[in-house]
C-alpha positions in Angstrom: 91.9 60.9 -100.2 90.6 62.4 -96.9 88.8 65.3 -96.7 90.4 66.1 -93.2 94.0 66.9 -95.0 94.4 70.1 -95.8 97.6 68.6 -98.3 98.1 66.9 -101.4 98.3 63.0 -100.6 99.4 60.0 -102.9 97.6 56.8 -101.9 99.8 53.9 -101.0 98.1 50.4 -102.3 97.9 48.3 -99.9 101.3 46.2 -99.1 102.2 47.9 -102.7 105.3 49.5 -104.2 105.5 53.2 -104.1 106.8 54.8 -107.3 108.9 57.4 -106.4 109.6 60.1 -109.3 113.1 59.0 -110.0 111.9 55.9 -111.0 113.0 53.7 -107.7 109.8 51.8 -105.6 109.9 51.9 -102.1 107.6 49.9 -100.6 105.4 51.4 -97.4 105.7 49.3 -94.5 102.1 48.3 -92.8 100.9 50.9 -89.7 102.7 50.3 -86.8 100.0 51.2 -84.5 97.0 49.6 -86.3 98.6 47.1 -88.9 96.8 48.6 -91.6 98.1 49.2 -94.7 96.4 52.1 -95.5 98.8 54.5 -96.1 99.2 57.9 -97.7 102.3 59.8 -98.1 101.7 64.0 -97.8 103.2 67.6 -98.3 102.8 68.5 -94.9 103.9 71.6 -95.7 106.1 73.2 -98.4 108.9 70.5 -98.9 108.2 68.7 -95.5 106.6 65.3 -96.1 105.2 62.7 -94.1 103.2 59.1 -94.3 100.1 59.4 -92.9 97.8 56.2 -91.6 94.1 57.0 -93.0 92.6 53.9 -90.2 94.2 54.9 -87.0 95.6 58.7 -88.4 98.9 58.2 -87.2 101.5 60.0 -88.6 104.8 59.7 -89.3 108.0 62.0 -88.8 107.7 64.8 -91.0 110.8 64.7 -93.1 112.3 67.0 -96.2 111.3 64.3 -98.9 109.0 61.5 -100.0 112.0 58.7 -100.0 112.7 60.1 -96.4 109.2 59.7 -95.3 109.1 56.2 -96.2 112.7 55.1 -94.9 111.7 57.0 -91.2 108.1 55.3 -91.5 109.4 52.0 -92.2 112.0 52.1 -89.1 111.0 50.5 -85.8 113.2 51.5 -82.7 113.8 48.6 -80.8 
């Protein structure tokens, strides 16, 4: 956890399964800016959620869930 965020983060394992509270596993997709696969996925706010890339700190599209999060993390636009 990083003592920057001001948020509640879950720690993605590297290249690892997310468990999601519903019981489904998404995985995270490695950083697209730094190939690391150091993710974390945060309450940005209250019900706005994002992944965020503890190596490079990129962050991802703040979104209303944790499923959402990883979907809009994991897509590349071509």
């Amino acid at each position: 956890m990083s003592s920057t965020l001001a948020c509640a983060c879950l720690e993605v394992p590297e290249r690892a399964g997310y468990q999601l509270n519903e019981g489904a596993v998404m995985t995270v997709k490695a950083c697209p800016f730094c190939s690391s696969g150091h993710q974390h996925i945060y309450e940005v706010d209250a019900g706005v959620w994002a992944v965020y890339c503890s190596h490079c700190k990129a962050v991802g599209p703040h979104t209303s869930s944790r499923q959402a999060a990883i979907a809009r993390w994991g897509s590349r636009h071509s």
